[in-house]
N, C-alpha and C positions, 0 to 999 in steps of 0.2 A: 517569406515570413521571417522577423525577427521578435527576439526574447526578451523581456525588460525586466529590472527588478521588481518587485512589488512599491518596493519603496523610493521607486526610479521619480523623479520629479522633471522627467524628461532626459533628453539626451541619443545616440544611436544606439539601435539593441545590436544583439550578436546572434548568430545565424545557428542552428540546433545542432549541429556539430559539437561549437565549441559549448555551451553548456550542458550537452552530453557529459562533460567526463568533470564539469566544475565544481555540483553542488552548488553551499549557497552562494549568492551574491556577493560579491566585494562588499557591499553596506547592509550584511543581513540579511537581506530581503531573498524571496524565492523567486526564480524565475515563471515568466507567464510570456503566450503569446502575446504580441502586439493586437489580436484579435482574435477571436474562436473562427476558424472557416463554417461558413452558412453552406447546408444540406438541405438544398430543396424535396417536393415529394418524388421527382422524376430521380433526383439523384438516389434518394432513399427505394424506388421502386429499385433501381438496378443491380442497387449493394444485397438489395434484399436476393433477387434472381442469381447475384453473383457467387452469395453463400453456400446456395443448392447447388449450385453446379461447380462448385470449385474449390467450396471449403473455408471454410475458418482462416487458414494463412493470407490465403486472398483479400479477405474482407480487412485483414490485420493492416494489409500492402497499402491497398487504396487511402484507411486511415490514416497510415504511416507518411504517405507522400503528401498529405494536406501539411501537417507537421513540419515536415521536413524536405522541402521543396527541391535542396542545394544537394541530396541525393542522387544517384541515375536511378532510375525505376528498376530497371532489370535488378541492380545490386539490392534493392528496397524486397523485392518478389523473393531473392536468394535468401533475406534474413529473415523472413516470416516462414519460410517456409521450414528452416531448419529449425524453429523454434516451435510449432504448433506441427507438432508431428503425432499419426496414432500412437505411435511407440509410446512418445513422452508423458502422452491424457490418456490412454490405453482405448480412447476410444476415436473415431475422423472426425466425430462431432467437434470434438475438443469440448465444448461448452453445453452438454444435452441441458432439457429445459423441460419437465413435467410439471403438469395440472396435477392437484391433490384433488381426488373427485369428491363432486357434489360439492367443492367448495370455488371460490375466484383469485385462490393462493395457486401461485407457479412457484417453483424450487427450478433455481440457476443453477446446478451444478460448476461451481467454479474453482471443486477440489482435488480434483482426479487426478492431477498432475505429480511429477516424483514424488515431493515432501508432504502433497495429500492439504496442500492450503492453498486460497486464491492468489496467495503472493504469487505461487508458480506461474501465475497468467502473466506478469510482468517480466518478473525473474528469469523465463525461457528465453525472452525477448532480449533482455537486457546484456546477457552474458555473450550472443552473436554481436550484437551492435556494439560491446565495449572492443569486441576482438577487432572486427571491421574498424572503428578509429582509429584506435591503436596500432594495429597493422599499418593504415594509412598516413601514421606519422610517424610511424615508426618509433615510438617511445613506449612507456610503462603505466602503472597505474596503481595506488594506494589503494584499494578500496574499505574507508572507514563506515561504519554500519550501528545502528543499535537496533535491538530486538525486544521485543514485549513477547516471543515465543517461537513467530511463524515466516518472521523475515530472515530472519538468519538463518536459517535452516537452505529456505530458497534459495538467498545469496548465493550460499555457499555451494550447495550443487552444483546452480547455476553456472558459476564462476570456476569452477573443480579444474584442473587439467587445462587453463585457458592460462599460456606462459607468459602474458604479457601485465597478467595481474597477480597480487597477492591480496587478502583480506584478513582485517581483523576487525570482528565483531564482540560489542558490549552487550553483556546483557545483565538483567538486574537478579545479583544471587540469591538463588532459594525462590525466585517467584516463577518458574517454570513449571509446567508438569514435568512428571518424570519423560513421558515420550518424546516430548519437546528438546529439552535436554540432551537424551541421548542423539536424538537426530543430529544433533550440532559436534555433540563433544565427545562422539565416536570418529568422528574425521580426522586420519593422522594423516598430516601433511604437510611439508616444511610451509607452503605459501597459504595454509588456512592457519587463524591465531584466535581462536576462543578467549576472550577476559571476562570473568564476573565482577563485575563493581559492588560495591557494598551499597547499595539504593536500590529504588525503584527505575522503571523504564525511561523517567524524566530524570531521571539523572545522568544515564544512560545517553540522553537524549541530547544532555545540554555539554555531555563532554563534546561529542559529535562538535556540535555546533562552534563549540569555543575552539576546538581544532582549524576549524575550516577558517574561522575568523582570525588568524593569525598567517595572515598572508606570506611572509615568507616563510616557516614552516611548511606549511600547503603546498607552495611552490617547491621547492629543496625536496622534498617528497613524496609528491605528484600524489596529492592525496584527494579521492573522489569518494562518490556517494552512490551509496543504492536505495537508501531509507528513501520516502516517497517524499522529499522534499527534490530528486532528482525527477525533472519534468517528464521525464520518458518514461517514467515508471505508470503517471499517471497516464500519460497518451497509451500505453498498452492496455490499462483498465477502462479505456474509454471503449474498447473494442467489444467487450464482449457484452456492456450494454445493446449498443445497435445488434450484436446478435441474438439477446435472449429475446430482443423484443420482436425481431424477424419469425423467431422461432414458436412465440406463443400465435399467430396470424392474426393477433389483435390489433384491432384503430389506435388506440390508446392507451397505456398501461401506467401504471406508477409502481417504484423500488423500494422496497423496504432494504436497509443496509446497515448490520451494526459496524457501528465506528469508534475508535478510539483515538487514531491521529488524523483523521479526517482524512485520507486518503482515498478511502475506497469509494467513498458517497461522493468526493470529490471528483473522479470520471463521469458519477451520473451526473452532475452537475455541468458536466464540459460538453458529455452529450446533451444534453436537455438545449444547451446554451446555441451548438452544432445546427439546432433543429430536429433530434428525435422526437416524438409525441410524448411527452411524458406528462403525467397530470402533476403526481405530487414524488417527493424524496422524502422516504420516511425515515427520518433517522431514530436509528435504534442506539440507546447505549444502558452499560451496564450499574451498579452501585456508583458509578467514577462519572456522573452525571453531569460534567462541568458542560458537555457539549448541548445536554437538550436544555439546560439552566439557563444559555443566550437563548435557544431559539425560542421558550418558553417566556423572559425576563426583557430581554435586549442586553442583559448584564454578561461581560465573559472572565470573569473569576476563576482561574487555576489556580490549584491549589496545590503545596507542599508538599515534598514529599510523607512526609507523615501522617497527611492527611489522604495519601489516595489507598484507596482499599485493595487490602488482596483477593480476589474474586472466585467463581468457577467459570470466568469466562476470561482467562488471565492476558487475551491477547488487548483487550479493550481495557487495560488497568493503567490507564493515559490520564494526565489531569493537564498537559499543554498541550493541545494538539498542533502540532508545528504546521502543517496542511491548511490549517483554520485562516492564516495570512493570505492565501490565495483567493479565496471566498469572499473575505473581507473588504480585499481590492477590489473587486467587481459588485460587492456590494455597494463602497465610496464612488463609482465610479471611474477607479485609475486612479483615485487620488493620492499619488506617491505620496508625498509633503505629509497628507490626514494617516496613513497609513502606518508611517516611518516613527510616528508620533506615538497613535497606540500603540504601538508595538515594539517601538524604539526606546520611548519614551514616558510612556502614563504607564504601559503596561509592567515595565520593571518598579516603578517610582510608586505606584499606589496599588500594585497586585490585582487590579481589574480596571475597565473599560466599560463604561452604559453607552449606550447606544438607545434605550428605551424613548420612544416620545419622537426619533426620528425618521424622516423619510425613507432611509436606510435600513431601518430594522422593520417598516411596516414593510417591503418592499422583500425582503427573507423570504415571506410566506406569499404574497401578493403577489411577485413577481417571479419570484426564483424557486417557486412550489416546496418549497420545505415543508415539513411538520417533522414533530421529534415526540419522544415520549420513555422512557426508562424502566430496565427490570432488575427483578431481584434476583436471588436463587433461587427461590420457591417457584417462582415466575418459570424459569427455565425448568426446570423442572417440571412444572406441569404440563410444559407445550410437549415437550419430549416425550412425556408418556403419554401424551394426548395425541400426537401426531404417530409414534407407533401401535400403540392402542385401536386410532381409526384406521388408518392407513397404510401401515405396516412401513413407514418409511421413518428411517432414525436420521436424527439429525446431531449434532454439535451441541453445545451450548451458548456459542456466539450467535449461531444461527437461529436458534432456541431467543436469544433477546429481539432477535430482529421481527421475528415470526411473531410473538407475544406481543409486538410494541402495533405492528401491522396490524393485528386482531382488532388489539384495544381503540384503533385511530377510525376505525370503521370508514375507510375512506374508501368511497365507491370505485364499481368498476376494475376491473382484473390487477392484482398486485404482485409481482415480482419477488419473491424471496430470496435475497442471495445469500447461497451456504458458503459460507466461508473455510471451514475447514469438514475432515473426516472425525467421525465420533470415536476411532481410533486412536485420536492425540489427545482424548480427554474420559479416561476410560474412568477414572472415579466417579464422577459425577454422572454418566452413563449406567451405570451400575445401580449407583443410589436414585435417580428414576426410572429404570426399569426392570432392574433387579437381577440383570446380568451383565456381563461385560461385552463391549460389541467386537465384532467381529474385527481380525486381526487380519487385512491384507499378509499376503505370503512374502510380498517381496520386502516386510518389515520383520518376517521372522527371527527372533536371535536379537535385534535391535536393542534390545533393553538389559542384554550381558554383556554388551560391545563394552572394550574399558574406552575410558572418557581422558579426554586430553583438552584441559582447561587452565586456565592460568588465573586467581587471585589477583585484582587491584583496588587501590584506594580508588575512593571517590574524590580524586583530585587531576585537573588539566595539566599541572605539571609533572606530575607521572608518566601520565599516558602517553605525553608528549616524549619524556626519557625511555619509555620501554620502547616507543614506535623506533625513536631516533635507533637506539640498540638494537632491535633486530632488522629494519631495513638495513644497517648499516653495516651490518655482519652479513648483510648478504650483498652488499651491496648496491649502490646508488642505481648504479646506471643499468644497463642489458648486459649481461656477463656472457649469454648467447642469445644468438637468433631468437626474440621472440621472449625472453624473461629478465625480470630485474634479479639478477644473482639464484636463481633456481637451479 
């Protein structure tokens, strides 16, 4: 299996290894398999057998090796396994999966992990796999990052103590919760670099970008990605579809998922495409509604930073979702050329893209089972007290948008909720729907007087680019030992 740009107009792709540690494309574009591998029902019976008897790492392996062929299996089995540990999810399940009774809503648990977000479902994954490359070529590794909350946090964990990398992660100042926050900017550590930029998440988002797009830079660097524009982020979130679906023993299910860079919904997508059973992808999002605006419209109008709203659901406070390029490709058909255009081109040049009236956008819902729909505060708010009220179970408020959008969409037949994060990284708004604060995991105690080690930047690429150049550089270019760039 090889990797192509989105915006590829043909050409040789390159093997998952090397866009393992690349980010974007040389011309923009995200990387995508040359094909989704087909999951027949026999194969699907077995992955299903293989879970119960072997666990969550297993089921990661099997996926992992469709992905990534140029791997040895045995090494593929060693990197799942150290990543999808009880230790790490506190439970073997890794991914437990409950019915709300007397209702056709299941809750994916997919937060239990260190930092208490489903980023940890990638991010466990990610941090053995950059070691394994790295190790294997014996070089280092940039890892640049932006955060709307719950990516950086993972990252960073993730990535903690692994010598061959350093991180600095953007994040947009002042729009964090407090919990959020601390989790990231409690971390002292010469090769972890916290920056607040003066903007929202898409600014964030676009320094990222304009880094990576400055190829020698990049190169001189060795500067990579963990934001879900890196392919393996998404191939780890493919995983734990096939297992919530294993887990409800239903024929058929559909996902309710709130999104804000289209990454997460974007696994169920890759599964669905795989051959898991899935009827419909509901996507959920929050005030910052640019995502359900296409699927409702055919129009994709992101908008400014001025114009995306500060939320109670701050991880979904996205108005480009950079992920939404992948989708689009397989909506065109591969059509790099049509692609490279909106995206390259119409979409800087006129600030949106219709698609309305096309084969392509009737084809969202028809073919590719979408539906979408948006919530407010009030909205979360009421699911939350409504869900602990019936059921004694608390939820988030991103999870809270996904669950209220899945309600509204009345879409038959058993529906998947995936919780995104713990209602512990969102205690204001927890509070104000149920009238007390939720429960504080132990191994967060203290967390919130940790002092913070963060650093101020403009919202400008020639900054970032001078602070990167100044602290790699003072630590040096290259491995100064075994295993780290200047540590």
């Amino acid at each position: 299996m090889e990797y192509v740009s989105t915006r590829a107009a043909g050409g040789p792709g390159l093997p998952f290894a090397d866009i393992l540690l690349s980010g974007l494309a040389p011309d923009g574009g995200l990387y995508l398999p040359e094909r989704y591998p087909a999951v027949d029902r026999r194969q699907l019976d077995r992955w299903r057998d293989l879970l119960v008897s072997r666990g969550y790492a297993a089921l990661a392996a099997e996926i992992l090796k469709l992905f990534a062929p140029q791997y040895p299996p045995g090494a593929v089995d060693k990197l799942t396994a150290a990543a999808y540990t009880a230790e790490a999810f506190g439970s073997p399940e890794i991914v437990p999966v409950d019915r709300l009774a007397g209702t056709d809503l299941w809750l994916a648990h997919l937060s239990n992990g260190p930092t208490a977000a489903f980023k940890d479902m990638a991010m466990q994954l990610i941090g053995p796999l950059f070691e394994y490359e790295l190790d294997r070529r014996d070089t280092w590794l940039t890892v640049l990052g932006a955060t709307s909350g719950d990516t950086g946090s993972a990252a960073e964990h993730a990535l903690l103590g692994r010598d061959r990398v350093k991180v600095a992660m953007l994040t947009p100042r002042g729009r964090m919760t407090p919990f959020q926050q601390a989790q990231m900017f409690s971390i002292n550590d010469p090769a972890i670099a916290n920056l607040a930029v003066d903007g929202v998440f898409d600014d964030c988002q676009d320094l990222v970008k304009a880094v990576n797009l400055d190829a020698d830079f990049k190169a001189r660097w060795h500067i990579g990605a963990v934001n879900s524009i890196n392919w393996a982020r998404v191939v780890a979130q493919v995983v734990y579809y096939f297992a919530a679906y294993f887990r409800t023993g239903c024929e058929r299910v559909s996902f309710a998922v709130p999104t804000g860079n289209f990454g997460n919904i974007l696994g169920g997508h890759v599964a669905r495409a795989m051959g898991l059973p899935v009827d419909r992808l509901i996507l959920a999002t929050n005030e910052n509604n640019v995502l359900h605006e296409f699927f409702a419209t055919g129009v994709y109008r992101p908008r400014p930073p001025r114009q995306t709203f500060e939320t109670s659901s701050p991880s979904m406070d996205i108005s480009k979702a950079s992920n939404f390029e992948r989708f689009v490709a397989d909506l065109l058909g591969r059509d790099g050329a049509k692609v490279a255009h909106l995206f390259g081109a119409e979409l800087p040049g006129r600030g949106f893209f219709d698609l309305s009236g096309s084969a392509a956008f009737a084809a969202a819902g028809r073919d590719f089972g979408f539906v979408s729909g948006t919530s407010t505060h009030q909205d979360r708010l009421a699911v939350i007290r409504r869900l602990w009220s019936a059921h004694g179970v608390l939820i988030d408020p991103h999870t809270a948008d996904a669950a209220h959008v899945a309600l509204a969409a009345r879409v038959p037949g058993p529906v998947i909720v995936a919780e995104t994060a713990l209602p512990v990284k969102f205690a204001q708004t927890i509070e104000e729907a149920i009238g007390a604060p939720p429960p504080l995991p132990d191994r967060f105690a203290g967390l919130l007087e940790a002092p913070r080690h963060v650093i101020d930047l403009p919202n400008d690429p020639a900054a970032l680019k001078a602070w990167l150049a100044a602290w790699l550089g003072a630590a040096g270019r290259g491995i100064s030992r075994p295993g780290g760039p200047g540590r």
